[in-house]
BATORMAR-275289 format. One record per residue (C-alpha): y, x, z; residue number from 1. Coordinates in steps of 0.5 Angstrom, whole numbers, plus 2048, in hexadecimal, padded with zeros to 3 digits. Each point is the difference from the previous one (the first is absolute). Last residue first. Layout:
BEGIN
> py,px,pz,nr
> Y,X,Z,NUM
...
END
This chain:
BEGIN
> py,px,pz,nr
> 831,81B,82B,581
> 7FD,7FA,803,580
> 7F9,7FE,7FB,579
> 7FF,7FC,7FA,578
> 7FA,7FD,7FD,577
> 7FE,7FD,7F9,576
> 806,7FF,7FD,575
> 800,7FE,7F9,574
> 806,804,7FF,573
> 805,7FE,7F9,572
> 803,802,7FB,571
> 805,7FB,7FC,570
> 7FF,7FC,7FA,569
> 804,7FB,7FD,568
> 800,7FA,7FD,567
> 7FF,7FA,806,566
> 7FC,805,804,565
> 7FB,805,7FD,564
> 7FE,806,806,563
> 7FD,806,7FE,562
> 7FC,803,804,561
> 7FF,806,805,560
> 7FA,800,805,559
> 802,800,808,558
> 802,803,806,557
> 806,801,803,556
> 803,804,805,555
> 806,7FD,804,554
> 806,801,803,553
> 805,7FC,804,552
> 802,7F9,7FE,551
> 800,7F9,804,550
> 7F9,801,802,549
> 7FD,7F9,801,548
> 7FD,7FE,7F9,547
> 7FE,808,800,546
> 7FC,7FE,806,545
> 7FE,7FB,7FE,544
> 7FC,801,7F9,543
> 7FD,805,803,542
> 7FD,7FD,806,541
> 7FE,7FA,7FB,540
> 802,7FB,7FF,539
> 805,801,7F9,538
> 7FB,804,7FE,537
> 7FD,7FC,7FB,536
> 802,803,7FA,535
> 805,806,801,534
> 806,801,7FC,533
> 803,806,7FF,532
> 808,801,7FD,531
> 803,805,7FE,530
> 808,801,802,529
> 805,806,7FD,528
> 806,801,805,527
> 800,807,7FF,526
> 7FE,801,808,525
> 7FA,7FC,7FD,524
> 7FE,7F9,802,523
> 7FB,7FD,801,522
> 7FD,7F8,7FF,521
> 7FB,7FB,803,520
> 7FC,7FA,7FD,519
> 7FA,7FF,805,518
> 7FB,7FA,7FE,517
> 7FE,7FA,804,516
> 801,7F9,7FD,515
> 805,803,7FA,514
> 805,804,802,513
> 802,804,807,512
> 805,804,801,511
> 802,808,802,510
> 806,803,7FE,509
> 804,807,7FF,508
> 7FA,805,803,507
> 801,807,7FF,506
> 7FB,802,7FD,505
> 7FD,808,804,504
> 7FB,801,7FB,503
> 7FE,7FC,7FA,502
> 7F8,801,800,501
> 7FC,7FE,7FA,500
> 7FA,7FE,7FE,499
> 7FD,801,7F9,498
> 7FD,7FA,7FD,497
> 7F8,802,801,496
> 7FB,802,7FB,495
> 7FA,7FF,803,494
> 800,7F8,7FF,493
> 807,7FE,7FE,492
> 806,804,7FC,491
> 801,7FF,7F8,490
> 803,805,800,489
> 802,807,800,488
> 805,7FD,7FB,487
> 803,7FC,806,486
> 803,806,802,485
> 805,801,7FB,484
> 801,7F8,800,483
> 802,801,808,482
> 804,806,7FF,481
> 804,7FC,7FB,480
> 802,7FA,804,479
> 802,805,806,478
> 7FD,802,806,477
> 804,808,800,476
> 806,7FD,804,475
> 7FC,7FC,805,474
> 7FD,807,801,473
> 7F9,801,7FF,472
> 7FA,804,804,471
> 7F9,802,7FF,470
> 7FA,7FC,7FF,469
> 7FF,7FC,806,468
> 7F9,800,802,467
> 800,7FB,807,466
> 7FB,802,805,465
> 7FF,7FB,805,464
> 7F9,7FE,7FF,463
> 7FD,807,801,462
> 7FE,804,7FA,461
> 7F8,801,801,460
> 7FF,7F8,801,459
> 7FB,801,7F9,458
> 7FF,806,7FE,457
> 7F9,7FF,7FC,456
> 7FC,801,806,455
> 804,7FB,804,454
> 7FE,7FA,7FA,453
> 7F9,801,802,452
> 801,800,808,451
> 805,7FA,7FF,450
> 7FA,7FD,7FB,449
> 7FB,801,805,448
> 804,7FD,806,447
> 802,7FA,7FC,446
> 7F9,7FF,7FE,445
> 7FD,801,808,444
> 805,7FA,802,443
> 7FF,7FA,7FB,442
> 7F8,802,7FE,441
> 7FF,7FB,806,440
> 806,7FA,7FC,439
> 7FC,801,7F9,438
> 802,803,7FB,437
> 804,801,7F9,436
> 804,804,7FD,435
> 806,801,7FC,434
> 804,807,7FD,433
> 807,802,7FF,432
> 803,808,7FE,431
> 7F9,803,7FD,430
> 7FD,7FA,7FD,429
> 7FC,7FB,803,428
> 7F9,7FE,803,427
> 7FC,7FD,805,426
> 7FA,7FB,803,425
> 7FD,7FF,805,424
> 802,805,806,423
> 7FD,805,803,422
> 7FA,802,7FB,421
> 802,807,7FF,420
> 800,7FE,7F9,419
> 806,7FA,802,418
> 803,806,803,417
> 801,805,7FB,416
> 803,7FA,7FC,415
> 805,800,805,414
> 801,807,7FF,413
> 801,800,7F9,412
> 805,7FB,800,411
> 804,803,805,410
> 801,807,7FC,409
> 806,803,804,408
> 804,804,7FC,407
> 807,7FB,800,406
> 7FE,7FA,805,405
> 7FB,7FB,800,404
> 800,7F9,801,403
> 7FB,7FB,802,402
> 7FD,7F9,800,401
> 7FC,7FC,804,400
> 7FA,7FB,801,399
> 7FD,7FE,806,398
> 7FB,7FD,802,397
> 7FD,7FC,806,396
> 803,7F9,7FD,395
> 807,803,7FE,394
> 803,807,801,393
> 805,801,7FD,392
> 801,809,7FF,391
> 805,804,7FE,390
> 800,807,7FF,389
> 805,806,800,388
> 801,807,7FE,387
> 805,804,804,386
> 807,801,7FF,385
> 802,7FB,805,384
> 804,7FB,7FE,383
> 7FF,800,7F9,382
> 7F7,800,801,381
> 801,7FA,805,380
> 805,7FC,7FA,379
> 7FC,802,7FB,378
> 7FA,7FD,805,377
> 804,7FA,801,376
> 800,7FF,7F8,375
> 7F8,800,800,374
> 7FE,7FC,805,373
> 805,7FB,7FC,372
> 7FB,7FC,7FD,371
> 7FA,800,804,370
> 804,7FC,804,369
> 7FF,803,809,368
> 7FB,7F9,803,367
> 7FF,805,805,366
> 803,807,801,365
> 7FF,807,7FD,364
> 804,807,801,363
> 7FF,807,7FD,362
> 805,806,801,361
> 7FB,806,7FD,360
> 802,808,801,359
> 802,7FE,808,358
> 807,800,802,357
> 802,7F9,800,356
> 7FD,7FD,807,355
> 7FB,7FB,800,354
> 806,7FB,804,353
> 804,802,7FA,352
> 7FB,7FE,7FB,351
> 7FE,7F9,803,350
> 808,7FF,801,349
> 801,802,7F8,348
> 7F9,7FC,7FE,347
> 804,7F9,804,346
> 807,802,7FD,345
> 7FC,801,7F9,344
> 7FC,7FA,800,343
> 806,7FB,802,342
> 805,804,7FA,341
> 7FA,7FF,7FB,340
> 7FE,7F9,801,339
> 808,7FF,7FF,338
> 801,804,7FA,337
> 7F9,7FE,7FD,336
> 803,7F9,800,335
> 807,803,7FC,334
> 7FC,802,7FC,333
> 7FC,7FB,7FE,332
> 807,7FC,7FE,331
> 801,807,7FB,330
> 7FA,7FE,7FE,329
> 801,7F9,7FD,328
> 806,802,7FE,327
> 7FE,805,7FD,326
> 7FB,7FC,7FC,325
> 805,7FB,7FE,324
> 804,805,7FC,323
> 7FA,802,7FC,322
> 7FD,7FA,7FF,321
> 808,7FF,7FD,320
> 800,806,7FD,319
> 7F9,7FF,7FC,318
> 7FE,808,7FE,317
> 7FB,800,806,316
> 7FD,805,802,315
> 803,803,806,314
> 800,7F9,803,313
> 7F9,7FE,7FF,312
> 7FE,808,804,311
> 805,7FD,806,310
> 7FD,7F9,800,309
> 7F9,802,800,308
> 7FE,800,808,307
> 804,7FA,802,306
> 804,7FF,806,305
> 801,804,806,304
> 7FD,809,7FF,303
> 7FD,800,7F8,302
> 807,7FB,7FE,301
> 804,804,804,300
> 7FF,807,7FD,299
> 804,7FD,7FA,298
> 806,7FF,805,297
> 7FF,807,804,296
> 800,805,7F9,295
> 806,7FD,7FE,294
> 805,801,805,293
> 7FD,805,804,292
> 7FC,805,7FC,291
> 803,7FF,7FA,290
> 808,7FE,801,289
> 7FF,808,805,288
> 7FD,802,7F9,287
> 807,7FF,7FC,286
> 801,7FB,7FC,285
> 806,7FF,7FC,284
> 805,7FB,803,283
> 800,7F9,803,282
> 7FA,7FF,804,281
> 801,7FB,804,280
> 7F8,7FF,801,279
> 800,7F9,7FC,278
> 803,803,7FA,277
> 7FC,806,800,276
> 7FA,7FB,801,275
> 803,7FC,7F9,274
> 800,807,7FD,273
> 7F9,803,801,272
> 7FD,7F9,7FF,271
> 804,800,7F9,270
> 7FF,807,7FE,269
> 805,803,7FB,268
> 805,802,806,267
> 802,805,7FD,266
> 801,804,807,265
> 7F9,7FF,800,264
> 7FE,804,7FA,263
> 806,806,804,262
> 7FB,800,806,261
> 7F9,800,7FC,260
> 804,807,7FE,259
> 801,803,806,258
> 7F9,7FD,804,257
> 7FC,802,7FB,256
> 803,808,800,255
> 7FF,800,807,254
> 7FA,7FE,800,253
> 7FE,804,7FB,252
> 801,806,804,251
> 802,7FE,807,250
> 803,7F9,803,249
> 7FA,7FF,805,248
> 7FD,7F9,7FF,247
> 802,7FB,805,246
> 7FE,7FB,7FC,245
> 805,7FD,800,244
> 804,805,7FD,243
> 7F9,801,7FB,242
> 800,7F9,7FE,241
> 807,7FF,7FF,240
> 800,806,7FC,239
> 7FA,7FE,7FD,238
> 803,7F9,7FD,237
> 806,803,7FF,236
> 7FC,804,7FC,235
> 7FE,7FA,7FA,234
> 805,802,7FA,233
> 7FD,806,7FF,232
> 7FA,7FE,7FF,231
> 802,7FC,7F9,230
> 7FA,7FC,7FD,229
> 7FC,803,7FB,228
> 7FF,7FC,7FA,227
> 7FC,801,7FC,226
> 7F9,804,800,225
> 800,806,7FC,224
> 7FA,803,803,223
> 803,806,804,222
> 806,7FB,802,221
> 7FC,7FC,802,220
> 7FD,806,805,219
> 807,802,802,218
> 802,7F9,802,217
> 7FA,800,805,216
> 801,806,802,215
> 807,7FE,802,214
> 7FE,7F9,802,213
> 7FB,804,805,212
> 807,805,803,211
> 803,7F9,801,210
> 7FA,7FE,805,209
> 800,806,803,208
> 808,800,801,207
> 7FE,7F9,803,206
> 7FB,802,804,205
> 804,805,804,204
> 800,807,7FE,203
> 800,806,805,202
> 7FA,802,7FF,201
> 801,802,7FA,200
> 7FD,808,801,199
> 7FB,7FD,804,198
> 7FB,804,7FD,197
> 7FC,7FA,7FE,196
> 7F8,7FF,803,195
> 802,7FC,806,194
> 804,7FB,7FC,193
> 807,800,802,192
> 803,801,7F9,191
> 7FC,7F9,7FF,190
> 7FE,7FE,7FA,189
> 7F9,7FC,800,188
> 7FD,7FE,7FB,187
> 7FA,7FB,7FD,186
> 7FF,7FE,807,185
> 7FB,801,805,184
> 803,803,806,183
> 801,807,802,182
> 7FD,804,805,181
> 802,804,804,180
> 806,7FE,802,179
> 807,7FE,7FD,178
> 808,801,802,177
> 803,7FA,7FE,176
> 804,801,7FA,175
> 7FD,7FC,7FB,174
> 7FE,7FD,7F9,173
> 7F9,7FD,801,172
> 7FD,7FD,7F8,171
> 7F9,7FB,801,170
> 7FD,7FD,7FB,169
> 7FD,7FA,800,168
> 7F7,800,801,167
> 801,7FF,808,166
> 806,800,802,165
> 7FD,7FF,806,164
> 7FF,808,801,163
> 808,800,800,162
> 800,7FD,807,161
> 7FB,804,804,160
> 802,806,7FD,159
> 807,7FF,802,158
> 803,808,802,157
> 804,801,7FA,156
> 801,7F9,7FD,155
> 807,7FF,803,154
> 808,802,7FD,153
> 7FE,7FD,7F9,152
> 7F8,7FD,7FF,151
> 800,7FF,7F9,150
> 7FA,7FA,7FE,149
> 7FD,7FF,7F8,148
> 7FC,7FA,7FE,147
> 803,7FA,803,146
> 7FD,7FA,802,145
> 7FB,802,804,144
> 802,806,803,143
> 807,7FC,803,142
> 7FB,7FD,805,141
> 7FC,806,802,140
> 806,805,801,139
> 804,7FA,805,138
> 7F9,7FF,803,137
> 7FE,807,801,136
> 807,802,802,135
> 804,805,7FE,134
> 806,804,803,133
> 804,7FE,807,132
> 7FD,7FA,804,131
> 7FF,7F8,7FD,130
> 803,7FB,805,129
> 805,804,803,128
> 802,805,7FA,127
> 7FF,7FB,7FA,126
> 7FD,804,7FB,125
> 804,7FF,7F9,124
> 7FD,7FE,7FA,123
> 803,800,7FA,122
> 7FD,7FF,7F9,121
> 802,803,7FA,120
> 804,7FF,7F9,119
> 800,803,7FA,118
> 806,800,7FB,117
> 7FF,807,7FF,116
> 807,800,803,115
> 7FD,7FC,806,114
> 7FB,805,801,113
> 805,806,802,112
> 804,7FA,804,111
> 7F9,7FD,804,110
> 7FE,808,801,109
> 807,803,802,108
> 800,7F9,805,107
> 7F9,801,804,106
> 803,807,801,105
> 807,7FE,803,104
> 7FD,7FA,804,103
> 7FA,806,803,102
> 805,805,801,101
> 805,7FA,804,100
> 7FA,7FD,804,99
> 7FA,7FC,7FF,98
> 7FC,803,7FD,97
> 7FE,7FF,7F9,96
> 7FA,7FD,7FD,95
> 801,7FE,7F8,94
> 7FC,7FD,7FC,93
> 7FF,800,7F8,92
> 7FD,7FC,7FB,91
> 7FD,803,7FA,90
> 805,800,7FA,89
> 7FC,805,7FD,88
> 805,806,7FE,87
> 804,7FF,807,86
> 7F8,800,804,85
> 800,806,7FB,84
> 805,803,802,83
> 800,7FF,808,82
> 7F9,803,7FF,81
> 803,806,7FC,80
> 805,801,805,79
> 7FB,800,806,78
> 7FB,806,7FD,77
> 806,804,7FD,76
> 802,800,808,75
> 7F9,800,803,74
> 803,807,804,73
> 807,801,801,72
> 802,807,7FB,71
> 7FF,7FA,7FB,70
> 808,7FD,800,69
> 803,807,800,68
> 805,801,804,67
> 808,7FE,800,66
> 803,805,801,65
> 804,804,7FB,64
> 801,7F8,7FC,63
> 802,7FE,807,62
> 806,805,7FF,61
> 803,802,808,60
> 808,802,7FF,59
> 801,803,807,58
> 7F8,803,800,57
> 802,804,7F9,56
> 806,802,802,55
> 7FD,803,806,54
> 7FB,804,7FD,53
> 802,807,800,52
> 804,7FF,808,51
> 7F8,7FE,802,50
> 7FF,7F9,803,49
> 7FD,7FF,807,48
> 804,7FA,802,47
> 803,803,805,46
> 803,805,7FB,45
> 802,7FA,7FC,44
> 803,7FE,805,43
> 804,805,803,42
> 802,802,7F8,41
> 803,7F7,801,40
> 804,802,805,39
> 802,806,7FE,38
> 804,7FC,7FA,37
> 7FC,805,7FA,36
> 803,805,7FD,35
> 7F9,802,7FD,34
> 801,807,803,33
> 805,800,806,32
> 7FC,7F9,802,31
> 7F9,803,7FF,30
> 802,806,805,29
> 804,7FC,806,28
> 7F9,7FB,7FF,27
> 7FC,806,801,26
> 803,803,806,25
> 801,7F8,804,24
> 7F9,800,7FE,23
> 7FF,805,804,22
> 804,7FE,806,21
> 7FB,7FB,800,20
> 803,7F9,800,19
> 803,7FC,806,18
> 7FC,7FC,805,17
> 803,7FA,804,16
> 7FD,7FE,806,15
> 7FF,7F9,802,14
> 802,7FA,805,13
> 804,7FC,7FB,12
> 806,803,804,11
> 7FE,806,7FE,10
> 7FC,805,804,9
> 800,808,7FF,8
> 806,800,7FB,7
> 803,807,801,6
> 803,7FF,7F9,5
> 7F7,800,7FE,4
> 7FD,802,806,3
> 7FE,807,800,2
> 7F9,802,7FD,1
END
C-alpha cells in the first residue's frame, strides 16, 4: 500500500499508513445510511461494527452486557462462602496484590463488606521484600487468626503458599492466566483458568471481584437477607482497575468503564476524590485521567513506598485519611518519576544498541528498581511497537517486568517459558507479565520469548508504521465532531482513539509551554486556527524543526480532543507526529 499523503518517513522517523480502500467504501455506506459523521462510520467500521448494530454499539447498556456471574467456574461456590463468613461473623482476610487491580478489588471488598457492618484484614506483599502473589509465611500467618482467606488479582499459580493455610479456607479471585492444576482452596474464579472458554478473559481482577459481589447479592436476595449493598455505586472502582489495567475496553469492559466514569465524576469516594484533587484533575474523568494520573499514584505505593497505601486510600470513607494518603502518594510518585526517567534512558540506550526491529525489545541492568521495571516497559513497548520486557538484576538474579501489544498474547508465552524450564518462575495476562530468572537463563529466555511472540505477529509491521484513520480539516475538528466520536468510547487497550491526518497545515505558530512540551497553531486559507499540543517534544527532532520553521506547510498527526481552558472549550490535535508537505 502506498504511503499514506506520500509520507514515507516523518520527522519521527516513521511511515504513515492509511485505511484500506475498502473500508473507505463501507464507511461511505454507513454514513449515507445512518447519518452518521464519516468520520466516526470509518470507525465503527474499523471497529468491526455491522450498520444494523451501530446504535446499539454507541449507547453500550451495562445491563445488556453484563454476563452472568456463574458462566465462571467456582462462582456460586466463592459468594457462598463470602456470605457465610458475613453471616457468621468470622474473621476475614484480604491478600491483594500490589498494583491498581488488586487495590481496587481489596477495596470492592472492604466497602461491600463494610455496608454489612463487617470488616476485613488487609494484607498487601511488599514487592521487594515479599515478591508477586502469596507466600507461605504471609498465607500461614494470617490462617491462624482468621477463618477465611480471599486472594484477589494473585493465588492461581501459588500451591505452595496456599497449602499453608492449612485448615483456613482459601477463596482465589483472579486473572492471571492459570496452570495445570489449581491450588488448594475452597474457589478459585478465574476467567483465565485453563478449564474456562476464555470467553471473559478479557476481565481484570476487579471486574471478577465485582461480578462475585453480584452473585453474592443475588444469592441473599434469593434467601431474604438484608441489606444488599449498592453495586453500582462501586464501578469507578473497576473502571479504574480495568484503564489501569490495561484491559481491553471491548464488551463489558467498555460498558464498565463508561459508566464507572460518570460514578467517579460524582466524586462519592473520598480516596478517589482526594487523588483527583492531588492529580490536577479538575473536570469529568476521562480514561487518559485513569491511566496516567490516577492509576500511576496508587501504583506507587506497590513500586517506592508502602505496599497497601493505594488499596487504604480507595477504601476509606475518612476525607482527612483520605486526603493525607494522596498526598503521601503523590510524594512516592514524584520519587518513582526519578527512579523511573534514570532507568529508562539506561533501558532505552541498551535497546537501541540491541536493535528495535526484533519481535521482542528487552534490556536489563544491575541494581535497575523492581518498581518501575514495569513502566520503563511501557515506555519500550510505546516507542517501538513491539512487546517489551524489563529486567533488574541484583545478586545473580533478575526480576522483570513486560508489556504487550494488541493481539500478542505475552502472559502466555511467558508462562510457556517457565514450563520449558527457562526461567524460575513466570506468569501474567495477555498485554503485561513478570518473571523471574537467573542471570545465565538471561540470553536463551529472550531469545525463546522473541521467537514465541514472532509466532503470534509480533515485529511483522514495521516499527515506523504509524496507522492513521483518515483525513481532517481544520475546519471539520470541532467541538461536536469530537463528542460524536467519543460515543465510540471509551478508547484505551484494543480499542484505540482514532488517529488523524491534517493535510498540508499551514503552520501559524510554534512555541514551547511547560518544561518541554510543543504548542503550535495553523491556520486555513478562511483564517479559521486549530490548535495541537505535543506533550514532551519540544526536544526532540520534531519539536525542533517546527520551532525553527517560520511558517510553511505541514502534515500533522495526532488524535482529536477537547481542550477546557478557563470555561471554554476548543478542539485540539494531540499531536503525534508531523511531516513537510
Amino acid at each position: 500500500m502506498p504511503a499514506f499523503l506520500g509520507v514515507e518517513e516523518s520527522l519521527t522517523g516513521r511511515r504513515w499508513v492509511g485505511p484500506a480502500p475498502e473500508e473507505d467504501r463501507l464507511a461511505e455506506a454507513m454514513a449515507q445510511a445512518t447519518g452518521l459523521p464519516a468520520p466516526l462510520a470509518r470507525l465503527l467500521v474499523q471497529r468491526g461494527v455491522p450498520q444494523e448494530d451501530a446504535a446499539a454499539f454507541l449507547a453500550p447498556s451495562l445491563r445488556d452486557l453484563l454476563p452472568d456471574p456463574r458462566k465462571l467456574r467456582d462462582m456460586e461456590i466463592a459468594a457462598a462462602r463470602l456470605n457465610r463468613a458475613v453471616e457468621r461473623t468470622e474473621k476475614i482476610a484480604i491478600f491483594a496484590d500490589y498494583d491498581v487491580d488488586g487495590g481496587t478489588s481489596a477495596a470492592l471488598l472492604i466497602r461491600w463488606l463494610r455496608a454489612l457492618e463487617r470488616d476485613a484484614t488487609l494484607y498487601v506483599p511488599d514487592r521487594v521484600g515479599e515478591g508477586y502473589g502469596p507466600n507461605a509465611p504471609a498465607i500461614s500467618e494470617l490462617s491462624r487468626s482468621h477463618s477465611l482467606i480471599i486472594c484477589v488479582d494473585c493465588g492461581t499459580l501459588s500451591h505452595d503458599a496456599l497449602a499453608a493455610a492449612g485448615g483456613t479456607d482459601v477463596v482465589v479471585l483472579d486473572h492471571h492466566l492459570g496452570g495445570e492444576t489449581l491450588p488448594p482452596a475452597v474457589a478459585v474464579v478465574n476467567p483465565n483458568r485453563q478449564d474456562e472458554t476464555g470467553e471473559l478473559g478479557h476481565l481484570c481482577a476487579a471486574a471478577v471481584v465485582f461480578l462475585c459481589l453480584v452473585e453474592a447479592n443475588r444469592q441473599r436476595r434469593e434467601a431474604g437477607s438484608a441489606p444488599l449493598p449498592d453495586l453500582m455505586g462501586l464501578l469507578d472502582l473497576v473502571a479504574l482497575a480495568t484503564v489501569a489495567d490495561v484491559a481491553p475496553l471491548v464488551g463489558v469492559n467498555r460498558a464498565l468503564v463508561r459508566q464507572g466514569l460518570k460514578i467517579m465524576a460524582h466524586r462519592a469516594h473520598p480516596g478517589l476524590a482526594a487523588l483527583a484533587d492531588v492529580a490536577g484533575v479538575d473536570r469529568a474523568p476521562t480514561p487518559y485521567h485513569l491511566g496516567y494520573l490516577l492509576g500511576p499514584r496508587i501504583n506507587a505505593g506497590g513500586r517506592v513506598g508502602r505496599a497497601d497505601l493505594g488499596a487504604r486510600l480507595l477504601a476509606t470513607d475518612d476525607p482527612l485519611e483520605a486526603r493525607e494518603l494522596a498526598e503521601r502518594l503523590d510524594t512516592l510518585n514524584k520519587e518513582r518519576r526519578d527512579i523511573e526517567a534514570a532507568v529508562q534512558q539506561a533501558a532505552m540506550e541498551q535497546a537501541e544498541a540491541r536493535g528495535m526491529e526484533a519481535p521482542l525489545v528487552w534490556a536489563a541492568g544491575e541494581g535497575w528498581h523492581p518498581g518501575v521495571v514495569g513502566i520503563v516497559a511501557s515506555r519500550l513497548k510505546e516507542a517501538t511497537g513491539r512487546p517489551a520486557v524489563v529486567i533488574g538484576l541484583e545478586d545473580g538474579e533478575g526480576k522483570g517486568s513486560g508489556r504487550s501489544i494488541s493481539g500478542v498474547d505475552l502472559g502466555g508465552c511467558v508462562h510457556r517459558l517457565e514450563d520449558e524450564g527457562l526461567i524460575l518462575r513466570g506468569g501474567g495476562h495477555k498485554m503485561a507479565a513478570g518473571l523471574s530468572l537467573t542471570i545465565d537463563q538471561l540470553e536463551p529466555a529472550m531469545a525463546r520469548l522473541s521467537e514465541l511472540l514472532a509466532r503470534q505477529g509480533a515485529g511483522a509491521d514495521g516499527p515506523r508504521d504509524l496507522r492513521l484513520d483518515g483525513l481532517i480539516l481544520p475546519t471539520a475538528a470541532t467541538v461536536d465532531l469530537i463528542e460524536a466520536l467519543e460515543q465510540a468510547g471509551p478508547f484505551g487497550a484494543s480499542a484505540p482513539a482514532p488517529r488523524f491526518a491534517l493535510p498540508e497545515a499551514a503552520l501559524a505558530d510554534a512555541r514551547v509551554v511547560g518544561e518541554d512540551h510543543l504548542k503550535i497553531s495553523v491556520r486555513t486559507a478562511m483564517g479559521q486556527r486549530l490548535d495541537a499540543i505535543g506533550f514532551r517534544l519540544a526536544d526532540t527532532p520534531l519539536g525542533r524543526a517546527m520551532l525553527e520553521s517560520r511558517g510553511g506547510a505541514w502534515h500533522l498527526a495526532g488524535r482529536l480532543e477537547v481542550n477546557h481552558w478557563q470555561g471554554r472549550s476548543r478542539p485540539q490535535l494531540r499531536l503525534e507526529d508531523a511531516a513537510r508537505a
